[in-house]
C-alpha positions as CSV (number, residue, x, y, z in Angstrom):
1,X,85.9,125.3,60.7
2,X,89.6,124.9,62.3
3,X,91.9,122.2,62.6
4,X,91.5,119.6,65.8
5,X,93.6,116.5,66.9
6,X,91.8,113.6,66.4
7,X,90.4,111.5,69.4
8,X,90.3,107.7,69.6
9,X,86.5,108.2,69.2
10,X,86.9,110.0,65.7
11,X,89.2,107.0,64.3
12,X,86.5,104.6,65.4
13,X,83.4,106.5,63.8
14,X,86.0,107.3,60.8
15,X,86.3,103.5,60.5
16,X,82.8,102.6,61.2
17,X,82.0,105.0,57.8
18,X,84.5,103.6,56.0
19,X,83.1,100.2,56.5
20,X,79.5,101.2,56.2
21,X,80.4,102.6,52.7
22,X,82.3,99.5,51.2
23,X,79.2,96.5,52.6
24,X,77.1,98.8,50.8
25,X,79.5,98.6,47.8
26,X,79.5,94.8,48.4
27,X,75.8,94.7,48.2
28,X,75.2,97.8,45.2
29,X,77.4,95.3,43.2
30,X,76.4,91.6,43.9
31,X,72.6,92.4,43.7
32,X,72.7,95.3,41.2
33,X,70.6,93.3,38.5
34,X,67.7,92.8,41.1
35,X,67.9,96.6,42.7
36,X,68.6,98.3,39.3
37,X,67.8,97.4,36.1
38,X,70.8,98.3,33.9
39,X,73.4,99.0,36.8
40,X,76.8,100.5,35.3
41,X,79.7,102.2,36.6
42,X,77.8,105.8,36.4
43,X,75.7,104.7,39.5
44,X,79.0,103.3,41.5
45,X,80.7,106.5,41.0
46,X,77.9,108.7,41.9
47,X,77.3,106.6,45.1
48,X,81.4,106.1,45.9
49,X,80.7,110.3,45.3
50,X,78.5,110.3,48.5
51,X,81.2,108.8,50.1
52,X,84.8,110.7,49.3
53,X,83.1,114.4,49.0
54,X,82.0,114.5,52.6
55,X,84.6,113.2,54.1
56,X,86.8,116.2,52.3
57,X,85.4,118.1,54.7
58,X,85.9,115.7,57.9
59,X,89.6,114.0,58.2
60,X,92.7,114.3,60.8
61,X,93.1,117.3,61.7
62,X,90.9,119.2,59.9
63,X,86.8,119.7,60.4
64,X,84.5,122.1,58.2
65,X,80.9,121.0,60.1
66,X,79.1,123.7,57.9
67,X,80.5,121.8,54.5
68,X,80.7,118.3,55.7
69,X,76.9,118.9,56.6
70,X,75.9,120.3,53.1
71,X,77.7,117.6,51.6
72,X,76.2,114.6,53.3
73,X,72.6,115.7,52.6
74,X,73.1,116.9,48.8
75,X,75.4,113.6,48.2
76,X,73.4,111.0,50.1
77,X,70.3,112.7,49.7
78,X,70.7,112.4,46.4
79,X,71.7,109.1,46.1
80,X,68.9,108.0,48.3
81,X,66.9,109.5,46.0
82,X,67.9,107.7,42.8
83,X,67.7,104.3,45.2
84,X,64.2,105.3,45.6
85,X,63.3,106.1,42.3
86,X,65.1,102.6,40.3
87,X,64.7,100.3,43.1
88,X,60.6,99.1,44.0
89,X,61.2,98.5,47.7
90,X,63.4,100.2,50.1
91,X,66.5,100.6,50.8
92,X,68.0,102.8,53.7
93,X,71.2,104.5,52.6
94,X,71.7,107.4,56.2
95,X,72.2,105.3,58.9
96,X,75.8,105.3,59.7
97,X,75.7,109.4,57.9
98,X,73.1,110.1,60.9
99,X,75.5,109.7,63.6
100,X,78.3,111.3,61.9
101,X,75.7,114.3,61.3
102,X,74.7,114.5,64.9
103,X,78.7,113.9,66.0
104,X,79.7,117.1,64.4
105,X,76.4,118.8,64.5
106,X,76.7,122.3,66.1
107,X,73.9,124.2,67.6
108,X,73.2,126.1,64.9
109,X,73.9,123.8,62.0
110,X,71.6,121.3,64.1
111,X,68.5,123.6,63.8
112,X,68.1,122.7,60.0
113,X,70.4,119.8,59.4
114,X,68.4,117.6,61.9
115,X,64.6,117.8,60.5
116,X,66.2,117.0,57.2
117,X,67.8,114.4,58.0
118,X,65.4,112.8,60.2
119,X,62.5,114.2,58.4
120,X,63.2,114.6,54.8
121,X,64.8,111.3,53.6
122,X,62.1,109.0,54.9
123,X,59.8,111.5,53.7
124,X,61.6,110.8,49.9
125,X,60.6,106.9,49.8
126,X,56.4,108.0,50.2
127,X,57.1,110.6,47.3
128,X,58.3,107.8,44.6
129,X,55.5,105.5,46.0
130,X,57.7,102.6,47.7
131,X,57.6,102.9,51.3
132,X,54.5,102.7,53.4
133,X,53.8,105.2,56.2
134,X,54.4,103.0,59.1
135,X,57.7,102.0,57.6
136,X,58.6,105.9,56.7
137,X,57.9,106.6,61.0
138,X,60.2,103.4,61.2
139,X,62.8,105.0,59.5
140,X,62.4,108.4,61.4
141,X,62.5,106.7,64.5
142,X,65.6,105.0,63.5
143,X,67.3,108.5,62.2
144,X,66.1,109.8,65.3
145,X,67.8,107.8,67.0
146,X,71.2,107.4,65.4
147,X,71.2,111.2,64.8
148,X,71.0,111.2,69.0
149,X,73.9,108.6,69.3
150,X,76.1,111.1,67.1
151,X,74.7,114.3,69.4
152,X,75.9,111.8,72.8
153,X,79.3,111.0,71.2
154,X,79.6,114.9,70.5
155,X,78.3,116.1,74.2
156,X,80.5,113.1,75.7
157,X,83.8,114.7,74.2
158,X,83.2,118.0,74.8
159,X,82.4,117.4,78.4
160,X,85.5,115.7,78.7
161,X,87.5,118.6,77.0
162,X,86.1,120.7,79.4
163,X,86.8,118.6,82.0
164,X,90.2,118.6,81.4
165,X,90.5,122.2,80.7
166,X,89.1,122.5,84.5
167,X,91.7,120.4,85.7
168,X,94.4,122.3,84.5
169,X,93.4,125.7,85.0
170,X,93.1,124.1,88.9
171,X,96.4,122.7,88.6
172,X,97.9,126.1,87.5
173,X,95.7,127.6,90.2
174,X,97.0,124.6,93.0
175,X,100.4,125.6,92.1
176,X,100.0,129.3,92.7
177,X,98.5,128.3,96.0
178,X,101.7,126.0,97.1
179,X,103.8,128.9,96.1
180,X,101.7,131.4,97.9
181,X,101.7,128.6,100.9
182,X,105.8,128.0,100.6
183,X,106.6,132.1,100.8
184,X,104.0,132.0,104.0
185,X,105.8,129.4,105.2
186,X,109.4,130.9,104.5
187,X,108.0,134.0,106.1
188,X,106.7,132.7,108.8
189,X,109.6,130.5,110.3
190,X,112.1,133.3,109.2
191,X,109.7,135.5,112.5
192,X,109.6,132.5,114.0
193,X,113.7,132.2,114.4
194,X,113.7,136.5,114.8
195,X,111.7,135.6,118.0
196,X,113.5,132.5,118.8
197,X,116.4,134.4,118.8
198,X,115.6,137.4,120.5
199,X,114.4,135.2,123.5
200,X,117.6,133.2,123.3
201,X,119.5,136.3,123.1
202,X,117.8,137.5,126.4
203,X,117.8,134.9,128.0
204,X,121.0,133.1,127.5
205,X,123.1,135.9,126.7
206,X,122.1,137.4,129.4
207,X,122.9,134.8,131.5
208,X,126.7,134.2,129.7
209,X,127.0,137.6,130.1
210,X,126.7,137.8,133.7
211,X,128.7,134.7,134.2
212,X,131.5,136.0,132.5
213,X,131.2,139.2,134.3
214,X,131.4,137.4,137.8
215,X,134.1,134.7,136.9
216,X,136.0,138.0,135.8
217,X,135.5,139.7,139.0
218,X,136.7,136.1,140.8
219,X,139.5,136.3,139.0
220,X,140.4,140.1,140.2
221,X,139.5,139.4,143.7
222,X,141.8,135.3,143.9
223,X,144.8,137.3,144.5
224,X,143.9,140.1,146.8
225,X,141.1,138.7,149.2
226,X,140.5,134.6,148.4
227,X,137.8,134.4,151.0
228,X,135.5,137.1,149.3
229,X,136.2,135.8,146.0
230,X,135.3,132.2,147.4
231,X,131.7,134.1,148.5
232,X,131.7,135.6,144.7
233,X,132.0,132.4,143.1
234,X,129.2,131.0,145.4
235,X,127.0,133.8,144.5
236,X,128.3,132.8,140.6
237,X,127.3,129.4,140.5
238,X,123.6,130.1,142.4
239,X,123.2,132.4,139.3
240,X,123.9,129.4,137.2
241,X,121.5,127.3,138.8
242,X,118.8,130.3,138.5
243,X,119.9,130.5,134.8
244,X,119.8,127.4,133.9
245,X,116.1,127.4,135.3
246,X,115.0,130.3,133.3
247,X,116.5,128.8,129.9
248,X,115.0,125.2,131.1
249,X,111.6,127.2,131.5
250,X,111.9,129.2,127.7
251,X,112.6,125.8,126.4
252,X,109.6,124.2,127.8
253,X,107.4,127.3,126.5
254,X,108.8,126.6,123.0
255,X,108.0,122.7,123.3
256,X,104.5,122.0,121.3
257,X,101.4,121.0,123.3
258,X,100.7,117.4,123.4
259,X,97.7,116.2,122.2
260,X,95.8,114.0,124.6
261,X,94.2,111.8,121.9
262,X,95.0,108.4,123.0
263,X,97.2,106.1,119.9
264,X,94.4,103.7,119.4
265,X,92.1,106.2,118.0
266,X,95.2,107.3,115.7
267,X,95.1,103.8,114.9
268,X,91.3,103.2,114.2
269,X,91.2,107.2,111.9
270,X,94.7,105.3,109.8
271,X,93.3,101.9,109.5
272,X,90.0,103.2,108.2
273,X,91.6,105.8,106.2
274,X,93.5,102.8,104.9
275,X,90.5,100.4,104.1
276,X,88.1,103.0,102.0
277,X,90.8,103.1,99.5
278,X,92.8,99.9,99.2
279,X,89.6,97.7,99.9
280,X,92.0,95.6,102.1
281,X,89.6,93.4,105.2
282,X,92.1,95.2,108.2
283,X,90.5,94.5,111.7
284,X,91.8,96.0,115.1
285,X,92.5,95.2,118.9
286,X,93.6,96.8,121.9
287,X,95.3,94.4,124.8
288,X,95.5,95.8,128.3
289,X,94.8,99.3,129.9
290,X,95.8,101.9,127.5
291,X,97.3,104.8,129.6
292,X,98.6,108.4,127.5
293,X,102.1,108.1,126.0
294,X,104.1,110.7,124.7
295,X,103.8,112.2,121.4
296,X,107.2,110.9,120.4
297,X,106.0,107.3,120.8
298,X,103.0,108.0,119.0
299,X,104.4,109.6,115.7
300,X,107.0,106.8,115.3
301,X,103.9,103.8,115.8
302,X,101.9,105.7,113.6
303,X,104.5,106.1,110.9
304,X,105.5,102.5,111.2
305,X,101.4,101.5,111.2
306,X,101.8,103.3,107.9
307,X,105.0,101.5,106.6
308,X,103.7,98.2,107.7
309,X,100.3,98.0,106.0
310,X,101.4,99.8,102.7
311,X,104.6,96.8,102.7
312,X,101.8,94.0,103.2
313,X,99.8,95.2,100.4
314,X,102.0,96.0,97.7
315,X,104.9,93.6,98.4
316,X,102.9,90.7,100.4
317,X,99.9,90.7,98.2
318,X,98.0,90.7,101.7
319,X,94.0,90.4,101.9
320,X,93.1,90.3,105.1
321,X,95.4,92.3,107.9
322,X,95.0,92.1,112.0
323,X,96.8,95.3,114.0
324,X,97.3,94.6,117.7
325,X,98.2,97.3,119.8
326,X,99.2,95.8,123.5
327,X,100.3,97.6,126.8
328,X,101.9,95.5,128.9
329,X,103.7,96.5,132.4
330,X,106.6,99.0,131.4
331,X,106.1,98.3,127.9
332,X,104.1,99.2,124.1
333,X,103.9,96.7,121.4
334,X,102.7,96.9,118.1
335,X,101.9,94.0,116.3
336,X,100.3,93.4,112.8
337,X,99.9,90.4,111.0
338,X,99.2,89.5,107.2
339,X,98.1,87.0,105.2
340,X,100.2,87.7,102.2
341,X,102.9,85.2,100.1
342,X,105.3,85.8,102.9
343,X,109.5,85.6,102.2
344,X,111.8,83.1,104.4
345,X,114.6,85.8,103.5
346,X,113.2,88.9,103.5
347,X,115.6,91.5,104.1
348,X,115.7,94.8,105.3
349,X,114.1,97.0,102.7
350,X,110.8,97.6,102.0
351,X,111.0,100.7,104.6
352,X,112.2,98.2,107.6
353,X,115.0,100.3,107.7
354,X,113.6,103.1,108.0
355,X,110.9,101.6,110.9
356,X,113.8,100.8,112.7
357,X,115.6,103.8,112.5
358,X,112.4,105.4,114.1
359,X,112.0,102.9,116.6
360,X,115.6,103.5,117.8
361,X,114.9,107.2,118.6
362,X,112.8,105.9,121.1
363,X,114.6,102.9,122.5
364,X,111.9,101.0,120.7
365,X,112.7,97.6,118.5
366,X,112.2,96.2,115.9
367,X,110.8,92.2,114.8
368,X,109.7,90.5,111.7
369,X,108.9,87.2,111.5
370,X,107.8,85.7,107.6
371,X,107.6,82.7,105.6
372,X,107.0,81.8,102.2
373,X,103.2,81.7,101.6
374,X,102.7,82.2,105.5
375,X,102.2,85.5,106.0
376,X,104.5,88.6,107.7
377,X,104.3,89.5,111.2
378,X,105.9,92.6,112.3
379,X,106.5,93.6,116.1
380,X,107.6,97.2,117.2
381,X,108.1,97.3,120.6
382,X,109.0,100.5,122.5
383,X,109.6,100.9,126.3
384,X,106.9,103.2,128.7
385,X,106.7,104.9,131.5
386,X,103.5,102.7,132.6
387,X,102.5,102.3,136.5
388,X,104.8,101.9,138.9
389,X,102.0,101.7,141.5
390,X,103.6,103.2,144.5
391,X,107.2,102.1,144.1
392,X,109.6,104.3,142.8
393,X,112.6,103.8,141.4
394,X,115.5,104.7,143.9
395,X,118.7,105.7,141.9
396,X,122.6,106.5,143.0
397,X,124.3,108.8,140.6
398,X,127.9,107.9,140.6
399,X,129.8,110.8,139.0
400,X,133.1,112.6,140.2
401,X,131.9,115.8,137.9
402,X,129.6,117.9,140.3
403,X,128.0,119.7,137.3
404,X,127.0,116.2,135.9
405,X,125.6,114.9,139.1
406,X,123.7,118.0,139.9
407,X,122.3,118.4,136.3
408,X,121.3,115.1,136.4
409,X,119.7,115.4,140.1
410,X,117.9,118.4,138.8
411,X,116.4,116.3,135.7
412,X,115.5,113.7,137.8
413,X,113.6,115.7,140.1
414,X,110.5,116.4,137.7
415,X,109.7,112.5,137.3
416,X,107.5,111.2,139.5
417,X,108.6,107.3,139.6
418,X,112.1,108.3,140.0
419,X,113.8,109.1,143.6
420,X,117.5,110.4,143.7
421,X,118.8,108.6,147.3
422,X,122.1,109.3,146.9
423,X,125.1,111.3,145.2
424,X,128.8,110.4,145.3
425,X,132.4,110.9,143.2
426,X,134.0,107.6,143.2
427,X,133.7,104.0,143.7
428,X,133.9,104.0,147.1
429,X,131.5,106.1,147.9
430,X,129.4,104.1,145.2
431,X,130.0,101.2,147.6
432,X,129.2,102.7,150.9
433,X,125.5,104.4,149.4
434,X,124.8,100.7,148.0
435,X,125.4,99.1,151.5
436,X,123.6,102.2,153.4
437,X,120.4,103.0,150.7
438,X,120.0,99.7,148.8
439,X,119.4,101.4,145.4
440,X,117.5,100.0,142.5
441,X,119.7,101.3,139.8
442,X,123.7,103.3,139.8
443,X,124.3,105.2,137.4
444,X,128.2,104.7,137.6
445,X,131.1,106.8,136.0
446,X,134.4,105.0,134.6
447,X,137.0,107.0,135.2
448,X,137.3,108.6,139.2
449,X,139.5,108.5,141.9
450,X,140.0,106.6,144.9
451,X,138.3,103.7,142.8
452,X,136.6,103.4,139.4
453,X,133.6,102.7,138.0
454,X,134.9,99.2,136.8
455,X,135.8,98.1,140.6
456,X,133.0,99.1,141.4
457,X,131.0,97.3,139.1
458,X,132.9,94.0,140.2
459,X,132.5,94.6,144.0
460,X,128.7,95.9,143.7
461,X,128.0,92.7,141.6
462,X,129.5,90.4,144.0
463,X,127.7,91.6,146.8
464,X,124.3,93.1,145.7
465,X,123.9,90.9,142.4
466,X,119.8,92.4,142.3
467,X,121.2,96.4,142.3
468,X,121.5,97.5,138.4
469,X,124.2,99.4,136.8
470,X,124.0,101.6,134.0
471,X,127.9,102.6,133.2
472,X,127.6,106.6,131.7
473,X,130.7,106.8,129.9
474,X,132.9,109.2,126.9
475,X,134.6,107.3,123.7
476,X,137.6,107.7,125.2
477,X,136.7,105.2,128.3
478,X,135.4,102.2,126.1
479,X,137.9,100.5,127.4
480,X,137.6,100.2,130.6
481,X,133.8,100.0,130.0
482,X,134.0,96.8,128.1
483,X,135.3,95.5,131.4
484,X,132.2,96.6,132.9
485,X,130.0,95.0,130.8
486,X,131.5,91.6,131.1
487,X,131.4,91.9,134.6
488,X,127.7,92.5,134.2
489,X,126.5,96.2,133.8
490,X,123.0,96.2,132.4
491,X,123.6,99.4,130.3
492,X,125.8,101.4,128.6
493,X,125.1,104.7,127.5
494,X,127.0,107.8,126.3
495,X,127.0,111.0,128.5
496,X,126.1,112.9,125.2
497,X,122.4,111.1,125.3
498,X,119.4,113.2,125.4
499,X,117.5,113.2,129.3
500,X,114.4,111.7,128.0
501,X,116.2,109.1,126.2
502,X,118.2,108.4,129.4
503,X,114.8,108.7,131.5
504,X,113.7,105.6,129.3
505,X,116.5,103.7,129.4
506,X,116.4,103.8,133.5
507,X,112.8,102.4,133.0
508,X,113.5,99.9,130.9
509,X,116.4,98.6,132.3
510,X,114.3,98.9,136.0
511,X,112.1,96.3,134.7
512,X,114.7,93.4,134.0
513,X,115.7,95.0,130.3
514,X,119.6,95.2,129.2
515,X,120.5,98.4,127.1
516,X,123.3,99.3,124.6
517,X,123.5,102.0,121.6
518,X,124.0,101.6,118.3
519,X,127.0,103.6,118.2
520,X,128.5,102.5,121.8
521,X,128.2,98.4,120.3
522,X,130.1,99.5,117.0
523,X,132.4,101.5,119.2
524,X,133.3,98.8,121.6
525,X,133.2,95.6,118.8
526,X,135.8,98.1,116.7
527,X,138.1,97.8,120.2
528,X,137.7,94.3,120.7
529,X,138.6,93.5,117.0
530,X,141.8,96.1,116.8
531,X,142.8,95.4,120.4
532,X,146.2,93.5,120.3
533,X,147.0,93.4,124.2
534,X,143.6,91.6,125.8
535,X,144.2,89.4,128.6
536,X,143.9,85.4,128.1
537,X,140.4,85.3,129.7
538,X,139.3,88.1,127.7
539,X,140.1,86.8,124.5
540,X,138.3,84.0,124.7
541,X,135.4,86.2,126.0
542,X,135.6,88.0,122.3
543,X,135.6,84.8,120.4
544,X,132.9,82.9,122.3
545,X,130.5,86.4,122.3
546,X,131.8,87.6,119.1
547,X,128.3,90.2,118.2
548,X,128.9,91.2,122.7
549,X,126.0,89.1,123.6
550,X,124.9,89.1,127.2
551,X,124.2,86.1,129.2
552,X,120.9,86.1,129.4
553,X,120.3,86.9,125.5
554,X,122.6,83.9,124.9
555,X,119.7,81.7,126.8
556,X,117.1,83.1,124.9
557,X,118.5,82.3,121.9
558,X,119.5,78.7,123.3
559,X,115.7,78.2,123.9
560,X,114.8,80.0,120.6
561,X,117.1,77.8,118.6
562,X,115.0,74.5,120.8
563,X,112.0,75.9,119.1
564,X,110.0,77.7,122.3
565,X,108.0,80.0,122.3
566,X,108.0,83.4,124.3
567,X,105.7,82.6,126.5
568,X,107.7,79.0,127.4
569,X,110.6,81.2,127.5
570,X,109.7,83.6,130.0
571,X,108.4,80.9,131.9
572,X,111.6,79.0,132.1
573,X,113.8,82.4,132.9
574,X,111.2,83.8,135.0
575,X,111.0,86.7,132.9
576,X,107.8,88.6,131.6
577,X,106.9,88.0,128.1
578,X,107.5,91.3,127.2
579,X,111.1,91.2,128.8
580,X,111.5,88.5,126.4
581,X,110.1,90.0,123.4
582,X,112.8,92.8,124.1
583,X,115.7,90.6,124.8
584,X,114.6,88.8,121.2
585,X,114.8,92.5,119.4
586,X,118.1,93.3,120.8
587,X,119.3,89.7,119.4
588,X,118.5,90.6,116.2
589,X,119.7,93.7,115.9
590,X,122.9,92.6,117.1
591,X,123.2,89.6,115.0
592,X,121.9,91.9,112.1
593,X,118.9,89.2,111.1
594,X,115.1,89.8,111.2
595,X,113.4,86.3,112.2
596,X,114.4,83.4,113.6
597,X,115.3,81.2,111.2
598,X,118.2,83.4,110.5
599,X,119.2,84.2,113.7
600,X,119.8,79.9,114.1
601,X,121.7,80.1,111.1
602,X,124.1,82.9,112.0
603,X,124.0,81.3,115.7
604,X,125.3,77.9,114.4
605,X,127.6,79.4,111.7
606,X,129.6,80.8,114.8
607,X,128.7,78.7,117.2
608,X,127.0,80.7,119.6
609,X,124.6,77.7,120.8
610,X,125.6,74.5,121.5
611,X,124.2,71.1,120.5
């Protein structure tokens, strides 16, 4: 007895009853001459009796098993009764009252509600005379069975009630665990940072510390004796060097251990992860040598291997997916292809934005080519170390900041494809190291004496056109290093970059690649659009390169907008396809489009390719 919700199952057996009894009612009264002889109302009410009083005890939210059991057998074992004693041939009044017996049959009320009702009613037509014995093991049979169909229904929703009273005791119990797991957690990096900062205390307050000290000393000792506070100062700044060693070295310690699974077998574990529960035909191949790349490169491919095949099957309705992963010469690319409905002007959303935010951290780019009921085709790209074989790349660091040039040396120093040659303050110098060493690449100042970095840059271009310049330059030098550019610098970069960002870009512009920031192009378009005193030749320089295309992007794009492709390209500008490939990313980005089509639309809209 109690009170229970009612499931969809007890509506449907409620209206299967309900049915049941009115065809009977049908039947009792369209054929009551032929089954009874003087049928009246008395009979209908007694059998419409059988009917209501049980289901008193059975209806939304209420259930009296003990009663509604009672009731079924007196009622409808009576009235199969009286069926059997006026009518001469049988009639079988318990079928749809089995499973509703054997629905809300309990244990115990099932130990002597089921051999009546399976037993005793067939047993009732052999009494009265009218129903053979092979008929009366018919009808048991047939009780049998519906009384079973009632016990499934009943076992089938308990089940499922205590399947769902599982899952939320494990849900209760799951989020005890995350909140156990978060205080860990809290507790944890709170030691964590105690440590951290007890070996930062050590080690670079110890080292402020006894800077201070010494510079203090220095000071004391200018006035009365320079000479021995010259030999103080030296002894000051090789303690700096030391120091800056020891922090270098805690840093290091603190820098997780790189895993030395290669990315393809990231790829196959995500891909396969990826198949067994989207049911999506994905296949895979690997291009080239694969060599170990940092960890860094691997967790932004993975992420956008990720973004990509979730975009092509919930937003390109994609079946079947290809994933290329390709290492060329100085160079990664990721390439996956779809065979989904495709969008002419697709638009960055979706998580492209996000992909190329990730692919930015690691001088990487991004490229989408789609079409309406063509498919997508997304390219990252991101710039390697690879093999240099045995040449190295010989660099000239043009700075007239000694810290800069040495901290930069000492960086340098732990890469083994790159060679320091030569060190000097101004263009001059810059000059005279080109004509003596013959670099590869200058990293080149702005603002020095004697000559700056944009002098330089003309002179150095004039007569060693092959040496490449990287300008390393402040905000407040943008000026000057938009001259730079134009005059043909292959990068420029902000002295604030991070050293391994700065070790990629060298690599990337070794191998024939042009470089610029995010920030340093909004930086240097802001100064050409607010800039009110530009020289003649200039201005017409900002009109006809109005998103600060290079020279050589504006030829790709001339042979993009003819319709070739990046292999015909390369072949007509020399150029790897790769180098292509990464001259087609920056043109995007800088034209802010993500195929070609719209890139020749923006490019004839301002005329940046002519006819």
């Amino acid at each position: 007895m109690g009170a229970r919700r009612w499931k969809w199952i007890d509506w449907s057996l409620f209206s299967l009853h309900l049915f049941w009894y009115l065809s009977i009612s049908v039947y009792l009264l369209a054929n009551s001459s032929r089954i009874i002889d003087g049928f009246n109302g008395i009979h209908f009410l007694i059998f419409t009796l059988s009917y209501v009083v049980p289901q008193f005890f059975w209806r939304p939210n209420y259930k009296n098993v003990v009663g509604f059991t009672l009731a079924e057998l007196l009622f409808g074992g009576f009235v199969t009764g009286l069926l059997y004693y006026w009518t001469d041939h049988y009639i079988d009044n318990m079928s749809v009252p089995m499973i509703l017996l054997g629905y809300l049959a309990t244990r115990k009320v099932a130990y002597w509600s089921a051999p009546i009702a399976i037993l005793g009613f067939p047993l009732l037509g052999v009494m009265f005379g009218h129903q053979t014995w092979v008929l009366t093991m018919d009808t048991v049979v047939n009780h049998l069975l519906l009384y079973g169909i009632g016990v499934g229904y009943n076992v089938f929703i308990m089940n499922n009630r205590t399947m769902k009273a599982l899952l939320d005791k494990n849900k209760k119990q799951y989020q005890l665990i995350q909140q156990y797991v978060t205080q860990v957690e809290a507790l944890t990096l709170k030691e964590e940072r105690n440590r951290l900062a007890g070996e930062l205390h050590d080690t670079v307050g110890y080292a402020f510390t006894s800077l201070i000290m010494g510079l203090e000393a220095s000071k004391a000792l200018m006035e009365m004796d320079p000479n021995k506070a010259g030999e103080k100062m030296e002894g000051i700044l090789q303690q700096a060097r030391v120091s800056v060693d020891h922090i270098r070295q805690q840093i290091h310690q603190i820098k997780p251990t790189e895993e030395n699974t290669m990315l393809s077998m990231h790829f196959i574990d995500e891909i396969r992860g990826f198949s067994d529960y989207s049911d999506i035909q994905i296949s895979f191949k690997l291009i080239g040598q694969e060599i170990q790349v940092p960890l860094a490169i691997q967790h932004v491919l993975t992420r956008c291997l990720q973004e990509t095949l979730t975009n092509a099957v919930r937003h390109g309705q994609a079946k079947v997916i290809i994933v290329t992963l390709t290492y060329e010469a100085g160079q990664l690319i990721l390439t996956v292809r779809d065979d989904g409905c495709g969008n002419h002007d697709l638009t960055f959303g979706f998580g492209l934005s996000t992909m190329q935010q990730r692919l930015t951290t690691v001088m990487g780019g991004l490229q989408i080519n789609s079409g309406m009921n063509a498919g997508t085709e997304i390219i990252c790209t991101v710039p390697i170390k690879g093999q240099l074989g045995n040449n190295e790349i010989r660099l000239v660091i043009i700075d007239d900041q000694d810290l800069i040039r040495e901290s930069l040396q000492i960086v340098f120093m732990r890469e083994s494809d790159l060679e320091v040659v030569g060190l000097g303050q101004n263009g001059r110098e810059a000059i005279e190291l080109c004509q003596q060493l013959n670099p590869n690449i200058i990293l080149l100042d702005v603002q020095m004496l004697e000559m700056n970095g944009v002098e330089a840059t003309r002179i150095i271009k004039q007569q060693w056109p092959h040496i490449k310049i990287i300008i390393l330059t402040t905000f407040e030098e943008m000026g000057s290093a938009k001259e730079a550019i134009s005059l043909g610098a292959e990068g420029y970069l902000l002295k604030t970059i991070h050293p391994r960002d700065l070790l990629s870009a060298i690599r990337l512009v070794y191998r024939g690649g042009t470089l610029m920031s995010t920030e340093v192009a909004r930086q240097l378009i802001n100064l050409i659009n607010h800039s009110n005193d530009v020289p003649s030749e200039n201005i017409r320089l900002t009109k006809t390169h109005e998103y600060d295309l290079t020279e050589r992007e504006l030829q790709v794009l001339k042979y993009l907008s003819d319709g070739d492709k990046y292999r015909d390209i390369a072949q007509k500008l020399f150029l790897s396809e790769g180098t292509v490939r990464n001259y087609v990313s920056s043109l995007y980005s800088k034209l802010e489009v993500n195929n070609r089509t719209q890139a020749m639309k923006k490019a004839q809209m301002h005329g940046l390719v002519r006819e």
